[in-house]
N, C-alpha and C positions, 0 to 999 in steps of 0.2 A: 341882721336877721338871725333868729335864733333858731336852732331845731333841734327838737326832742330826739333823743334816741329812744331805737325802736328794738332791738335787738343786744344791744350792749348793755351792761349793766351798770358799767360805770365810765367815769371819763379815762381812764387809764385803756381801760377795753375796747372804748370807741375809736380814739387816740391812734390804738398799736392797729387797727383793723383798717386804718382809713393810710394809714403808713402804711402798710401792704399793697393799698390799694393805687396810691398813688405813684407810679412807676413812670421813668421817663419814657417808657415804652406808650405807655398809657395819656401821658400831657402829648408825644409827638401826634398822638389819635387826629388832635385837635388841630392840628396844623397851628400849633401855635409855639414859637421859641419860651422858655418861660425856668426861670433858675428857680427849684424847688427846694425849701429847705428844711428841716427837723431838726426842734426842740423839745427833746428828748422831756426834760425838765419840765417846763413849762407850757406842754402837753402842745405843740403850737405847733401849725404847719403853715409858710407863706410861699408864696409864689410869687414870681414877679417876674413878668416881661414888657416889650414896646406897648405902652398906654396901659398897662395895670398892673393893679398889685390883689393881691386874694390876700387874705388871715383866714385861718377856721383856728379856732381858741377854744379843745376840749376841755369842760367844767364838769360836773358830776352829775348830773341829768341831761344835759344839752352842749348845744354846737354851736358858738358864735361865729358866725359867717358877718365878714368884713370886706367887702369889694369897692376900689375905687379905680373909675376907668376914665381915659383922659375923652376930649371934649368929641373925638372924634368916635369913640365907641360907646358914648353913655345910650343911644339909641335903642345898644342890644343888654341893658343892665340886667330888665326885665328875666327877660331870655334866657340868660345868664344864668342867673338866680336861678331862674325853675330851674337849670339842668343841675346844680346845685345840690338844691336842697333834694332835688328826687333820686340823685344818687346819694348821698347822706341817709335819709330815709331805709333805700333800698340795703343800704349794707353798716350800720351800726344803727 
């Protein structure tokens, strides 16, 4: 899935803004274990805990959003996704 930014101007901006936003304060929200990590470089932020993995891959207009969830949670992919992209949306 890809998604426009709304507020940033570029993928460096989106990038450093969604790095802020993503705090282990902020993943424990979800009640969810999940090793979060930054590349700096390569504008990339992954995650990964028991049954998934997340990518978001800042480009210079948009957000590639990359989620694969193992057999037991593809149910909530859906789901997922919306809360996603309408935080994405909401702050770059």
């Amino acid at each position: 899935m890809n998604v426009e930014y709304q507020k940033a101007a570029n993928g460096e901006e989106a990038y450093n803004t969604a790095k802020e936003q993503i705090t282990p304060e902020y993943v424990q929200k979800f009640g969810v274990k999940a090793d979060v990590d930054f590349d700096d470089s390569g504008k990339k932020i992954s995650a990964t805990g028991k049954g998934f993995t997340l990518n978001l891959v800042f480009y210079d207009n948009h957000c590639k959003v990359d989620l694969d969830l193992s057999f037991m949670l593809r149910p909530f992919k859906g789901k997922v996704l919306e809360g996603i992209e309408s935080k994405l949306k909401r702050h770059v």
